[in-house]
C-alpha positions in Angstrom: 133.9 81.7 62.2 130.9 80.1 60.4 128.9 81.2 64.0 130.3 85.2 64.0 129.1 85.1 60.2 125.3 83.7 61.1 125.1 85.9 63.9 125.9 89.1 62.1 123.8 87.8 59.2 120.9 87.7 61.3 121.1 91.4 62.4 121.4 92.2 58.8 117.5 92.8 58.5 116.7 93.8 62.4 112.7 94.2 62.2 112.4 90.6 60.7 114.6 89.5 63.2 113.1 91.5 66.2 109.9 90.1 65.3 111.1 86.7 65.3 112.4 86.6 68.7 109.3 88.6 69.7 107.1 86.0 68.4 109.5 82.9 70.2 110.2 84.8 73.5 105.7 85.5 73.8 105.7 81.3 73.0 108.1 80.1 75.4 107.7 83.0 77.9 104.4 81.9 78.2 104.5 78.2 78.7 107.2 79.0 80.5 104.7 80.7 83.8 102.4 78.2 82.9 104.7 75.1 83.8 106.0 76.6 86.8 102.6 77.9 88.2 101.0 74.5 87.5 103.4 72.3 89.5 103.9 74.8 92.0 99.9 75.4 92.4 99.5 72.0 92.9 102.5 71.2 95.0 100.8 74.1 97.5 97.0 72.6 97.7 98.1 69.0 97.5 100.9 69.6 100.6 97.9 71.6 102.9 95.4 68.9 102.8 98.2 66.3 104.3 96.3 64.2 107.0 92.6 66.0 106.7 90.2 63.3 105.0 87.1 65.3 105.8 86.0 69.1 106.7 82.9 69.0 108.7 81.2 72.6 108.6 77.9 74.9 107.7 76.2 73.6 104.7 77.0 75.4 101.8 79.7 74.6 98.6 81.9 72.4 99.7 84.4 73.7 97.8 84.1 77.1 99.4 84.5 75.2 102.7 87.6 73.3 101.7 89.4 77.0 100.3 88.0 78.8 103.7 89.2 75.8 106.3 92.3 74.4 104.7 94.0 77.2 102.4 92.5 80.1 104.0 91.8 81.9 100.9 87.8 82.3 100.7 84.8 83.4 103.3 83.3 80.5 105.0 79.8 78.9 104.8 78.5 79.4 107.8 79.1 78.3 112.0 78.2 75.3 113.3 77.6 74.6 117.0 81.0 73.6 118.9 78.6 71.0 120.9 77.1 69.4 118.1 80.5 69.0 116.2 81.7 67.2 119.8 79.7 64.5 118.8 81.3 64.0 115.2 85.1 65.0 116.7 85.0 62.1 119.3 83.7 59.1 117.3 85.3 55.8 117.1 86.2 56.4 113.3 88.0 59.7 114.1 92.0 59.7 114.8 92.2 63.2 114.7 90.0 66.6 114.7 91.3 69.7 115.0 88.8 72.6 115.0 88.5 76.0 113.9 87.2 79.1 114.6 87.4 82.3 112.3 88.1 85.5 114.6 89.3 88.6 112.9 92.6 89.7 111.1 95.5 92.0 111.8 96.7 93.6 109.0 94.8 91.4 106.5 96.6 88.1 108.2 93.9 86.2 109.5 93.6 85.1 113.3 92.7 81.8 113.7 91.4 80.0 116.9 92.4 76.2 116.9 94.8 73.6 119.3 98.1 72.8 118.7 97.5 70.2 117.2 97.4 72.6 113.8 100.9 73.5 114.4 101.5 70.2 114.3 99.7 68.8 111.5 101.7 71.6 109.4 104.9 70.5 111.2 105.4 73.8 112.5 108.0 73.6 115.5 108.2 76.7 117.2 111.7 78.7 115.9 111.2 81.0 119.1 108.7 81.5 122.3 106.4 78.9 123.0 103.0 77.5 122.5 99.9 79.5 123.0 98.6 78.4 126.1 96.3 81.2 127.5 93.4 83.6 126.2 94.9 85.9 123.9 98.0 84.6 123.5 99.4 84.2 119.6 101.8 82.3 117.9 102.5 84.0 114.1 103.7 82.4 111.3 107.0 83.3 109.8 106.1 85.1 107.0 103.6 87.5 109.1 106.8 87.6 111.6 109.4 88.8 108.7 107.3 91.5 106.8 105.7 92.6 109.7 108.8 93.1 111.7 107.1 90.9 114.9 108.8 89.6 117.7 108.0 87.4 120.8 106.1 89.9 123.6 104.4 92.4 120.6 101.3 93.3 121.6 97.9 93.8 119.1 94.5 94.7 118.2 92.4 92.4 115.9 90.1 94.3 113.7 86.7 92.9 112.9 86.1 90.6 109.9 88.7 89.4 106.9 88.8 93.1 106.0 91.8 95.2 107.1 90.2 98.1 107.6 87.5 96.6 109.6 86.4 98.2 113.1 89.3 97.4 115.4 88.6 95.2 118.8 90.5 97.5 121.1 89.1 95.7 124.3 91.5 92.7 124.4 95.2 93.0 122.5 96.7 89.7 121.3 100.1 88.8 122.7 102.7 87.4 120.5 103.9 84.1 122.5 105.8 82.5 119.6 106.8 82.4 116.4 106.2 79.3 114.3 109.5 78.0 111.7 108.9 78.2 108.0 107.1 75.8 106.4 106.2 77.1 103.0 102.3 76.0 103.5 99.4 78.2 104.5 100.2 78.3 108.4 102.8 80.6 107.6 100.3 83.2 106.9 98.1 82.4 110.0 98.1 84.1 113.6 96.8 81.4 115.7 95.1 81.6 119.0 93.1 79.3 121.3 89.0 79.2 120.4 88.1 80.8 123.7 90.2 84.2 122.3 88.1 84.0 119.7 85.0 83.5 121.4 85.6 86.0 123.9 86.6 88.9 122.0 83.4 88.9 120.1 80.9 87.6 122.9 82.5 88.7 126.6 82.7 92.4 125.5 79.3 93.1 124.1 77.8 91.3 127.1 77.3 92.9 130.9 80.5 92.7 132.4 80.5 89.8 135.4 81.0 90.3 138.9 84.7 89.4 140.3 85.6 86.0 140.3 82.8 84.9 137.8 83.2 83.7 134.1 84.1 86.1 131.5 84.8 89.1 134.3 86.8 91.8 132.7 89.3 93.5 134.9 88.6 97.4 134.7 91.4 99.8 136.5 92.7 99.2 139.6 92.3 95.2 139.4 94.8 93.0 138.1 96.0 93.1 134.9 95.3 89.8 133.5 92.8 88.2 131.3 90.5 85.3 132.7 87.0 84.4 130.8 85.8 81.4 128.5 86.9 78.0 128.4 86.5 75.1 125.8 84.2 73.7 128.1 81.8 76.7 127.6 78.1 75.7 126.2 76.0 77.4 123.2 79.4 78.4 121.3 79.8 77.9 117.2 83.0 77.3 115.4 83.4 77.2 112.1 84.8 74.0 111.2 86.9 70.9 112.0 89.4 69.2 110.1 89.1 65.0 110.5 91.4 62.6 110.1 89.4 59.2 109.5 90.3 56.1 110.6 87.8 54.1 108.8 88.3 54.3 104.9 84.3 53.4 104.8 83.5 56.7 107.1 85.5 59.0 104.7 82.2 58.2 101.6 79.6 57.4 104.1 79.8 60.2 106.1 79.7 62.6 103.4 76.2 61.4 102.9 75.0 60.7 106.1 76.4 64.6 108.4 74.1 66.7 106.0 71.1 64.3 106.0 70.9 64.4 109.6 72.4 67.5 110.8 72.5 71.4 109.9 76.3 70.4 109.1 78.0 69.0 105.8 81.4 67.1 105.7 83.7 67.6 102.1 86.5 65.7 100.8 89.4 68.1 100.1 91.2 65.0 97.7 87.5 65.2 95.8 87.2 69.0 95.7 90.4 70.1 94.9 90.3 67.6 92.0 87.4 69.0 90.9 89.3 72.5 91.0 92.1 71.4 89.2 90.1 69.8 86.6 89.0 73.8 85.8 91.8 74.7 86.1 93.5 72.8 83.5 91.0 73.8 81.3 92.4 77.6 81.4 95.7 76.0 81.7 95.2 74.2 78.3 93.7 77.0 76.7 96.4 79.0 77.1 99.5 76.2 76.1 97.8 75.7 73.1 97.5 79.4 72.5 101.5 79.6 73.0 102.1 76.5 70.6 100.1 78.3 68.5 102.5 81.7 68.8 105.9 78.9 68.5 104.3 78.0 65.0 103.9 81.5 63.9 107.0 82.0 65.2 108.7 79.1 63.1 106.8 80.3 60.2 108.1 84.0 60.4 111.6 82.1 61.0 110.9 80.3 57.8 109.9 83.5 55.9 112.5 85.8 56.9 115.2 82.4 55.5 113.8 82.4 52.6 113.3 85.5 51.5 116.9 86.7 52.7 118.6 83.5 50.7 117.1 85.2 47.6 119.0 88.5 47.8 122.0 85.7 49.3 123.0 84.0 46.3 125.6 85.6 45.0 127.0 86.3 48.5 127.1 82.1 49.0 128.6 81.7 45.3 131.5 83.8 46.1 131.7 81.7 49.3 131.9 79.0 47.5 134.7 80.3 45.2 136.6 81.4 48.2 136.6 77.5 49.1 134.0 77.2 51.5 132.1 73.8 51.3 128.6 72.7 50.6 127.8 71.8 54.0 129.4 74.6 55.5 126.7 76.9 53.5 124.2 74.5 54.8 125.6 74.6 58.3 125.2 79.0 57.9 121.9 78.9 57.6 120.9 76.4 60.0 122.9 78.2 63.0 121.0 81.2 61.9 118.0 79.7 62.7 118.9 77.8 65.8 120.7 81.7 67.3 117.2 83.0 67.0 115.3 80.3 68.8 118.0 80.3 71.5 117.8 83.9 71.9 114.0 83.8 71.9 113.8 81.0 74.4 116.7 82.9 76.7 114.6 86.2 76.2 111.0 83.7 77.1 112.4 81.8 80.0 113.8 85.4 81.4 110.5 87.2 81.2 108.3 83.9 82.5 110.0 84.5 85.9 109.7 88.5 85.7 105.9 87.7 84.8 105.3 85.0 87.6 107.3 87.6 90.1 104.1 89.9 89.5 101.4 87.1 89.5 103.2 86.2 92.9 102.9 89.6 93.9 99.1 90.0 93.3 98.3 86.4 94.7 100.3 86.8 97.7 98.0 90.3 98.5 95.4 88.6 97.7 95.4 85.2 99.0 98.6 85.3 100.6 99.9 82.5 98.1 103.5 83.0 96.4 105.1 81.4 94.2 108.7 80.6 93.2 110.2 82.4 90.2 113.7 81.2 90.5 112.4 77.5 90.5 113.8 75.2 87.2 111.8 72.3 86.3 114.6 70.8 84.2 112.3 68.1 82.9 109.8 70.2 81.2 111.8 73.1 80.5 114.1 71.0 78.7 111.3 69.6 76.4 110.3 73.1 75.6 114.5 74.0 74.7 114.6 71.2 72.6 110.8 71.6 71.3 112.0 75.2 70.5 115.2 74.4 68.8 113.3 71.5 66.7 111.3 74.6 65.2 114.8 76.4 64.3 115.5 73.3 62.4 112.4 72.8 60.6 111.7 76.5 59.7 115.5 76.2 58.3 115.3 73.4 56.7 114.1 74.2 53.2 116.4 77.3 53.1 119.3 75.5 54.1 119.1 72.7 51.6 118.6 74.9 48.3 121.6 76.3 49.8 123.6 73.4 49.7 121.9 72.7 46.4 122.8 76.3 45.1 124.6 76.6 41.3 127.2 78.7 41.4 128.6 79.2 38.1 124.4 80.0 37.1 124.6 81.9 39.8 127.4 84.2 39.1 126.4 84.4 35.3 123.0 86.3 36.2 125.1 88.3 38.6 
């Protein structure tokens, strides 16, 4: 009964009450996107760089390097020579090194030369086909494979550059060989090849064609259909980087400081870079929670205001309440579920439009940089500090209100009525 009665009460002046509920649902919609985009952010970049201590590549910002090599979301810094990097890849200290060479993109996905040993530092079993094993031979990740509507034995033209409307290499098509299984990290977003594809689309074309039989020959008309050409074993080629896994903690600092004062090459700590990126960007972050705590107070305050100011034109409504037997408490117990209704509703209204908001940020990012994020993801932990955080400023924005109330005289009251 008491709740019916608050609720309708609240409606009884809509602007006030609109712009209460405006004012909470902005607050908690906000913090709202921010909590889910920070733990999801850093869930994304901490899960990619999973067994890479070092990315040795073209000097140049390291971070660029890191975003370029491991999440596939900037240019890189430069090539460096597939020979020299050898020397590096097969050291003692080195468990693993998996290199990389940037070809072009289809569609704005971006093919990327490598081993399998990148499938498998990502986990990614093969859901259908099989490993690449020849030139020009792909295996997509699921996401390119679902809203591209690709299948095993699809055939493709790169075009040139991260661009998708770059000049399209029309002299060799990629052939889908498998598809990789979802993984939720950035290899779902990659079409992988070997590094010979790569090199030989952009260096065995442009070049005299060889005679039958020799290195990098292509097969015009009449011969057989098939694709023979470079090798890993081919001298004088560039990559553009290689992810290392170090065996030797002491390597992992050392080497950082020893690749660029003695080669044309750099090696970067993803753990270090990455910190240093989320260091910035908890400053924005920050900015903006405080900017939302700041629109909860306003919010509390306007709750405060719109109390207040109602109980005045209230009285004599609560002294014939209080005729018709209803309690002290229970008048006390009115105004505070007022309050509480309209943070609920504002934090229903905010938690609603966080997840339509981060939908669109997803959206954008995932054109972008081919990075989503989860709307429909609850954090209960920190979600249910910001419920009760909200509700704590329904009770303190009614609390004055709700205790002159309580204290309310009603035969005074009813005499100035």
């Amino acid at each position: 009964m008491i709740t019916k009665l608050a609720w309708r009460n609240i409606w009884f002046k809509p602007l006030n009450t609109a712009l209460s509920i405006i004012l909470l649902t902005s607050s908690v919609a906000i913090i709202t996107v921010l909590v889910l985009l920070e733990k999801q952010f850093e869930e994304k970049f901490t899960n990619n760089i999973d067994g890479v201590d070092l990315v040795l590549g073209a000097q140049g910002s390291p971070l660029q390097l890191i975003l370029s090599s491991v999440y596939q979301v900037d240019a890189p810094t430069g090539n460096i020579s597939y020979d020299s990097a050898k020397v590096w890849m097969q050291h003692p200290f080195v468990k693993k090194a998996i290199p990389l060479a940037f070809g072009d993109n289809y569609r704005g996905y971006k093919i990327l030369g490598t081993t399998p040993d990148y499938l498998e530092k990502y986990n990614a079993k093969i859901a259908e086909g099989k490993l690449f094993e020849n030139n020009f031979e792909v295996v997509i990740g699921a996401e390119i494979a679902k809203k591209l509507s690709l299948k095993v034995g699809d055939e493709f033209f790169g075009s040139h550059g991260d661009a998708a409307e770059g000049e399209v290499h029309d002299h060799y098509a990629y052939k889908i060989v498998g598809i990789a299984e979802q993984t939720g990290k950035v290899v779902d977003n990659l079409i992988l090849c070997n590094i010979p594809s790569v090199w030989q689309m952009h260096g065995g074309h442009e070049k005299a064609n060889p005679e039958h039989g020799e290195e990098g020959h292509v097969h015009e008309d009449g011969e057989e259909n098939h694709v023979e050409g470079f090798t890993l074993d081919k001298k004088g080629m560039d990559i553009t980087a290689v992810l290392l896994q170090i065996r030797n903690p002491m390597a992992k600092l050392t080497w950082q400081r020893l690749i660029p004062q003695n080669t044309k090459m750099q090696a970067a700590s993803p753990a270090l870079e990455i910190n240093r990126l989320f260091a910035l960007f908890g400053i924005g972050i920050d900015a903006l929670r405080y900017l939302a705590y700041g629109i909860m107070l306003i919010s509390g305050i306007s709750i405060f205001i719109a109390l207040f100011n109602t109980l005045k034109e209230r009285k004599d409504e609560f002294a014939l309440l209080r005729v018709n037997g209803a309690k002290r408490l229970q008048l006390l117990k009115l105004i505070m579920i007022e309050s509480l209704l309209l943070c609920v509703v504002g934090f229903v209204f905010g938690t609603i439009l966080g997840r339509v908001a981060l939908i669109f940020i997803s959206n954008s990012s995932e054109e972008d940089f081919k990075l989503s994020f989860n709307p429909y993801e609850f954090i209960w932990e920190k979600e249910g500090v910001l419920f009760l955080l909200t509700i704590s400023v329904g009770i303190i924005a009614a609390l004055i209100p709700a205790v002159k109330a309580y204290n309310l005289n009603i035969s005074k009251t009813l005499a100035n009525a």
